[in-house]
C-alpha positions in Angstrom: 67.2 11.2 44.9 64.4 10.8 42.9 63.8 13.8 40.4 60.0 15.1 40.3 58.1 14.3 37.2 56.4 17.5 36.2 53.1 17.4 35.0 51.9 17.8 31.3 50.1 20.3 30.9 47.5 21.7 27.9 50.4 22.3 25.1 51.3 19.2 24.9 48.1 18.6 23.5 47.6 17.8 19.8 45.4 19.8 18.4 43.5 20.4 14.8 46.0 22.2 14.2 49.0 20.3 15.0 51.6 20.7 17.8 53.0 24.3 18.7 54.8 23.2 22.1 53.4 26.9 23.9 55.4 27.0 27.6 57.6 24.1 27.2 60.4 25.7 26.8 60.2 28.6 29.9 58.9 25.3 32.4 62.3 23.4 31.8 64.0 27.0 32.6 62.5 27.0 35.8 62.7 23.3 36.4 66.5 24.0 35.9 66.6 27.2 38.2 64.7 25.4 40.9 66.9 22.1 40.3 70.1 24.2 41.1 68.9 26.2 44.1 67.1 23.4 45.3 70.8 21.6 45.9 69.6 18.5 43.4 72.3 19.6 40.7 76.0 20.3 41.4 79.2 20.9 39.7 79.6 17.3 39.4 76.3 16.6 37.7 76.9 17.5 34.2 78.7 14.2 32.7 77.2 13.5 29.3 77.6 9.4 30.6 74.7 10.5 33.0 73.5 14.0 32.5 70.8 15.5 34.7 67.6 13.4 35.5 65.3 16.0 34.2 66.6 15.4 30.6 65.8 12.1 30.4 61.8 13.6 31.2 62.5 15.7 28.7 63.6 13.2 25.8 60.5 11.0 27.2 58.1 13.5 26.8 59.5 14.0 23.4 59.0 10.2 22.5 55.8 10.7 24.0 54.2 13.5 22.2 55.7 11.9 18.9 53.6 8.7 19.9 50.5 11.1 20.2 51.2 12.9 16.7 48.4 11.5 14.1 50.1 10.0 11.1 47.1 10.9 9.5 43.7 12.4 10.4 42.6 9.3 11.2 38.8 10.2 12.5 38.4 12.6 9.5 39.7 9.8 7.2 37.2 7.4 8.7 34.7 10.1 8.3 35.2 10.5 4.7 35.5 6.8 3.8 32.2 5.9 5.3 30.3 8.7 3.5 32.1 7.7 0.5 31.1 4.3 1.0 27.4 5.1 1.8 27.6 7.1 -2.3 29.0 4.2 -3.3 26.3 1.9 -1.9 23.3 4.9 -2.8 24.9 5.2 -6.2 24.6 1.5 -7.0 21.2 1.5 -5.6 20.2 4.6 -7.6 21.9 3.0 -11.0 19.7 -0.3 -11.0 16.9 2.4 -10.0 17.4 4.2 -13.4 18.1 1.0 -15.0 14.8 -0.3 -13.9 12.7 2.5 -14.7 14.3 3.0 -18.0 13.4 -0.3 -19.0 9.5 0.1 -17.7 9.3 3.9 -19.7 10.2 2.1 -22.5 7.8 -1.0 -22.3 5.3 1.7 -21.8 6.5 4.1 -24.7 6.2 1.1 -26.6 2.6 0.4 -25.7 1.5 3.7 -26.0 2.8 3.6 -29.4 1.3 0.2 -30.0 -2.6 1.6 -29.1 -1.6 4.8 -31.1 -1.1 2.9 -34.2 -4.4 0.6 -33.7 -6.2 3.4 -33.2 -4.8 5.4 -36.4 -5.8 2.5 -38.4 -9.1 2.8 -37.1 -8.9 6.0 -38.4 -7.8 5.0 -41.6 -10.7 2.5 -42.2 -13.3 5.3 -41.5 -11.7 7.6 -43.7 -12.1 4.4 -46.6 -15.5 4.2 -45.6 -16.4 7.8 -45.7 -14.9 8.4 -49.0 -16.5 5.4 -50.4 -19.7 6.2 -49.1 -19.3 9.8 -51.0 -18.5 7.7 -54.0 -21.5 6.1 -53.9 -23.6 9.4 -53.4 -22.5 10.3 -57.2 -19.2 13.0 -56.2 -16.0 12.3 -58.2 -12.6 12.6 -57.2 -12.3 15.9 -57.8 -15.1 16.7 -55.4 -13.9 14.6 -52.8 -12.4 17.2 -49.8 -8.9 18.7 -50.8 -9.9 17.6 -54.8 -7.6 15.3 -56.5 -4.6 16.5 -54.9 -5.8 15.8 -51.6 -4.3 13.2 -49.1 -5.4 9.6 -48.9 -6.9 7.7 -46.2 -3.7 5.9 -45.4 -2.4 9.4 -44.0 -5.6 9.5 -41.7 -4.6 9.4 -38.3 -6.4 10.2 -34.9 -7.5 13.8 -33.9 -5.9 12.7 -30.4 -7.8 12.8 -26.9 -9.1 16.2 -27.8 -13.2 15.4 -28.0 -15.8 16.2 -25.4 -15.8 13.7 -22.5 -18.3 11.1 -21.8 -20.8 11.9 -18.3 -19.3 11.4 -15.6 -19.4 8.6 -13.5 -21.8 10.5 -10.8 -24.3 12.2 -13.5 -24.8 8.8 -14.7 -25.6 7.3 -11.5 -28.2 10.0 -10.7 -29.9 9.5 -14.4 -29.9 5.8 -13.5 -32.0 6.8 -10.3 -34.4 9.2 -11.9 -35.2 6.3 -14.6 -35.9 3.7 -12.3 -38.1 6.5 -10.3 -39.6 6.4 -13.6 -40.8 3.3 -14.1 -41.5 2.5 -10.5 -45.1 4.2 -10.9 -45.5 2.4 -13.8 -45.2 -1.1 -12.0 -46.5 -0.3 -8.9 -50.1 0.5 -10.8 -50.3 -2.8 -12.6 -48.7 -5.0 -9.3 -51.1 -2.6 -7.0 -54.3 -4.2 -9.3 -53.5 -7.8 -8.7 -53.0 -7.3 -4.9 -55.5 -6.0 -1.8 -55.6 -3.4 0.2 -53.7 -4.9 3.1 -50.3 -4.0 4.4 -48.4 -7.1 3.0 -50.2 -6.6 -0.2 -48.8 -3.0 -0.2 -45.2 -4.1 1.0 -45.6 -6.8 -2.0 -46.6 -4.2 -4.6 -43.9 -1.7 -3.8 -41.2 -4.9 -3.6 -42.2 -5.5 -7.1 -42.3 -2.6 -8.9 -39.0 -1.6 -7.6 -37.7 -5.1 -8.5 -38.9 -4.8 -12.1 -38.3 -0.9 -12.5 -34.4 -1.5 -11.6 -34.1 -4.6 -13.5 -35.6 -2.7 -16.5 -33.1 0.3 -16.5 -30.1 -1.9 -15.5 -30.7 -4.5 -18.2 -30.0 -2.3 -20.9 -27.3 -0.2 -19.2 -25.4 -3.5 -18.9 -26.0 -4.2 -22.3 -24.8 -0.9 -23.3 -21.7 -0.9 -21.5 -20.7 -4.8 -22.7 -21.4 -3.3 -26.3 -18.9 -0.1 -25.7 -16.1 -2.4 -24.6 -17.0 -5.0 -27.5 -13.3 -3.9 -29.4 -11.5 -4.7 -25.8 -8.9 -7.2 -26.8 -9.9 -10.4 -25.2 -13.1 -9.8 -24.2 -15.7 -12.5 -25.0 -17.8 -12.4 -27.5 -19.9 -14.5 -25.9 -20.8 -12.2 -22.7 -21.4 -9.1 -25.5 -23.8 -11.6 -27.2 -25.8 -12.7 -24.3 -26.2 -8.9 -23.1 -27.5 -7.9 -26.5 -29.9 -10.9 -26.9 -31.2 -10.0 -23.1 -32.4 -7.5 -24.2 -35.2 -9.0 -26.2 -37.5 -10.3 -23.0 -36.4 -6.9 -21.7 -38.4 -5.0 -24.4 -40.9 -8.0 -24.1 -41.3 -7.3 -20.5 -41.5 -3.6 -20.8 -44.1 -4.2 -24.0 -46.4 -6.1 -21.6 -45.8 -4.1 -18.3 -47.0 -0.6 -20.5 -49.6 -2.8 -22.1 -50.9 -3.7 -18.5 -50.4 -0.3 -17.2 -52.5 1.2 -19.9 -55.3 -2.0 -19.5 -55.4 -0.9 -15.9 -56.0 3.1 -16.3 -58.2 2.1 -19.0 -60.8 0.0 -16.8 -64.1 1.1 -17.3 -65.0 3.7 -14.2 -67.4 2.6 -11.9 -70.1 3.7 -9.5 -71.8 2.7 -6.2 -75.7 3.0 -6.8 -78.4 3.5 -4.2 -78.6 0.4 -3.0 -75.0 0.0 -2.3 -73.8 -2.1 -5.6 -71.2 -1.0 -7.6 -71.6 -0.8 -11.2 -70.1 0.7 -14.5 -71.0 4.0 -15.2 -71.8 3.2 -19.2 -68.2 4.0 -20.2 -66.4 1.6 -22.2 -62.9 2.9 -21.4 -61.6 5.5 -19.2 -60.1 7.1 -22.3 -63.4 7.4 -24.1 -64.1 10.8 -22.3 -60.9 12.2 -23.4 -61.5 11.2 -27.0 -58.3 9.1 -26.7 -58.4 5.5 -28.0 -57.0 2.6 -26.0 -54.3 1.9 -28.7 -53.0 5.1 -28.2 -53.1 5.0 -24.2 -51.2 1.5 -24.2 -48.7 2.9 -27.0 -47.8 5.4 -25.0 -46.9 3.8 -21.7 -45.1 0.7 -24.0 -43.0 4.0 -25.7 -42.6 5.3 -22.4 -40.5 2.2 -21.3 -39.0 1.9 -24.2 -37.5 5.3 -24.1 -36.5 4.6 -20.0 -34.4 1.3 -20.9 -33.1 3.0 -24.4 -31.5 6.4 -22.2 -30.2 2.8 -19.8 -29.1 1.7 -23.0 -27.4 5.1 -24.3 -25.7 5.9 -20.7 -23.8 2.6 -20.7 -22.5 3.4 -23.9 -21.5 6.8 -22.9 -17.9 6.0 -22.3 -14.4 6.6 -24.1 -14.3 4.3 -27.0 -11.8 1.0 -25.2 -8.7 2.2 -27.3 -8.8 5.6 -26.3 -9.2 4.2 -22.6 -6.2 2.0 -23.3 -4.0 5.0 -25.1 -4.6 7.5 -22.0 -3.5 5.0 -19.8 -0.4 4.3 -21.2 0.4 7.7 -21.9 -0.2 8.5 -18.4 2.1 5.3 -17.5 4.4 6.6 -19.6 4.4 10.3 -18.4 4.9 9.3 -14.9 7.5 6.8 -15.6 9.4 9.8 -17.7 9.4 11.9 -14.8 10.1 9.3 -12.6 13.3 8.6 -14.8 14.3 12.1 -14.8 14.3 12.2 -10.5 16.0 9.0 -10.4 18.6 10.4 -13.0 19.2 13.7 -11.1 19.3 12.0 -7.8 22.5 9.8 -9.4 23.8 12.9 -11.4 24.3 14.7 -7.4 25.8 11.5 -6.0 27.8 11.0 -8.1 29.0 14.7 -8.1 29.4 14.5 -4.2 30.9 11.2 -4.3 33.5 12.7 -6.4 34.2 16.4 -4.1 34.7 13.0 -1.2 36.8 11.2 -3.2 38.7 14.8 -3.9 38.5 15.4 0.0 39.8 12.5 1.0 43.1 12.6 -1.7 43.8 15.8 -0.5 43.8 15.1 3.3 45.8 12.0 2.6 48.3 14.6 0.9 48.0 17.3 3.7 48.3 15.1 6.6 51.6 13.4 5.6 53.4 17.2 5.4 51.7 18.3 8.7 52.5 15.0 10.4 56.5 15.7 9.0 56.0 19.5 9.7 55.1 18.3 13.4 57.3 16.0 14.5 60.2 18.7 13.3 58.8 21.0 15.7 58.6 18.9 18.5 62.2 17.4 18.1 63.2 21.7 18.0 60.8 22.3 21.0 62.4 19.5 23.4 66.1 20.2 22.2 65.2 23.8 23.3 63.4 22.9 26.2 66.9 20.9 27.2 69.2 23.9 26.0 66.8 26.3 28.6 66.9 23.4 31.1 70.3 23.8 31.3 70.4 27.2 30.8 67.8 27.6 34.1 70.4 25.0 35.8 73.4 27.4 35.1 71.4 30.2 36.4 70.7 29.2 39.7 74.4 27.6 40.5 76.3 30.7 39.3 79.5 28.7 39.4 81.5 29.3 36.5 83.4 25.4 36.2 79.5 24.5 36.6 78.6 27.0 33.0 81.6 25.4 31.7 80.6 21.8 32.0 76.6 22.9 30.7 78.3 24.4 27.3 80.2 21.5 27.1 76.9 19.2 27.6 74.7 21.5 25.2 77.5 20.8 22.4 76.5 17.1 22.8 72.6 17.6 22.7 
């Protein structure tokens, strides 16, 4: 007769916690109780040569549940080596990071200090040429500032980024606007004189005087901001030139363009007579009523477009001196390249402080699982040999035959 394999139920189970073996022991009593009663057992059935059939199920589930015991926490080891191979990866990552930006903070430290020292000797040479020019004015030493005791000019340095700032950018643009709206009445009376009346004429007029008017501010603004930048290292002397010597036709063109513009208010005013002719009113000028001479009419439209394209002038200068330009852009390099540096160095500081408490982890489960694995399998090996000892316990029970309890001591001795 085939003996009934019993099912395996929850406590087999391995859990987090390893194997407890919960009910294994009272099932295999019954099994043995129903086994007697049930007329599958006998007197006769208790050989240790071929014991009972339901102790061979017994010693397989044992075999089995060993099979199922981890010999180590195998998905929390896999767990913990990935991680700690995704530090190891983020920390290499990170370490060229620092490396990287350690090497750019100090190219930039080093040119920030490079433009701090040009501009200290800057410094230093207008210190010389103050105290010379003091010389020169008849003071001595001693009346020099600080006296005899004072500091030379080779401890000058820069007052740092601490002066007023140029315009801005916008305030610039709108003075560039309000000089060209300036001039353009200025142009558009002398190019309005040469033309008619007709619409074309007009278009042609105002086309003109706009032309000139801009070209006559943005001449000189050009010129002033190739002058600023003339101590820019590699930039050509040339181009600074050529601004600087445009500006001669410039102040030609705005000599003759106030000299017209006065020539043209200062035409004689005229009359139309009875008979429908136009003639001069006996004036020689327009001026001569206000007791103004012509000199002074045309000098004062040529001043007033010398004064337009000087301001031109003046606002393209109106900009950090080069040096300074260079030094704040540096430092700001530098300054964001130092923080930088410092976020790249705590980001490697906290993996390599987690990667550690994994590589911790992982040592001690390694440790751990070995003595619950050993502490496991003991306690299955005591859970079946009980299950077998309350097997045959069960089996006694039911037959009630005292040769029968005899011959199941006998077998338990050889468990």
């Amino acid at each position: 007769m085939t003996h009934p394999q019993p099912p395996l139920p929850g406590p087999f189970d391995i859990g987090p916690v390893g194997y407890t073996g919960d009910g294994v022991a009272e099932r295999a009593h019954e099994q043995g109780v129903s086994d007697a009663r049930g007329g599958i057992l006998d007197t006769w059935s208790f050989d240790p040569g071929a014991p009972p059939p339901h102790l061979s199920v017994l010693q397989a589930e044992e075999g089995r549940v060993l099979a199922r015991l981890p010999a180590d926490d195998r998905t929390r080891m896999e767990v913990l080596r990935g991680r700690i191979a995704e530090g190891e990866a983020a920390r290499a990552t990170t370490v060229a990071l620092v490396a990287d930006l350690e090497a750019k903070h100090g190219r930039a430290v080093h040119e920030a200090d490079d433009v701090r020292a040009r501009i200290d000797a800057l410094a230093r040479d207008d210190e010389r040429r103050r105290r010379r020019g003091l010389l020169r004015e008849g003071d001595s030493h001693e009346d020099l500032p600080g006296g005899v005791d004072a500091a030379g000019p080779e401890t000058a340095r820069w007052e740092g980024p601490y002066t007023a700032p140029p315009l801005p950018s916008r305030l610039k643009q709108v003075l560039l606007i309000v000089l060209v709206a300036i001039d353009v009445p200025i142009q558009w009376a002398v190019f309005d004189y040469f033309h008619g009346d007709t619409l074309i004429e007009q278009v042609l007029s105002g086309v003109f005087a706009v032309s000139v008017a801009s070209i006559m501010v943005l001449l000189p603004h050009l010129a002033g901001y190739l002058y600023r930048g003339r101590h820019t290292t590699g930039e050509e002397r040339k181009v600074i030139l050529t601004g600087l010597v445009l500006l001669l036709p410039g102040l030609y063109l705005a000599a003759v363009l106030g000299y017209l513009r006065a020539r043209v208010l200062l035409v004689p005013p005229t009359v139309v007579n009875e008979s429908g002719a136009v003639v001069e009113e006996g004036l020689k000028s327009a001026a001569e009523p206000l007791h103004a001479s012509d000199l002074s009419i045309i000098a004062l439209f040529v001043m007033l477009l010398f004064i337009t394209s000087g301001i031109s002038f003046l606002l393209g200068t109106a900009r950090f001196h080069p040096l300074r330009t260079a030094y704040e852009g540096a430092a700001d390099a530098r300054d964001l390249l130092a923080d930088r540096l410092a976020d790249a160095r705590g980001r490697l500081d906290s993996i390599c402080a987690r990667h550690a408490e994994l590589r911790a982890a992982c040592d001690r489960l390694e440790a751990s699982a070995q003595q619950r694995m050993t502490a496991d399998q003991n306690v299955v090996r005591q859970t079946f040999r009980t299950a077998r000892i309350r097997y045959l316990d069960g089996v006694a029970t039911g037959l009630a035959d005292a040769k029968a309890t005899e011959a199941i001591a006998e077998l338990i001795r050889t468990l």
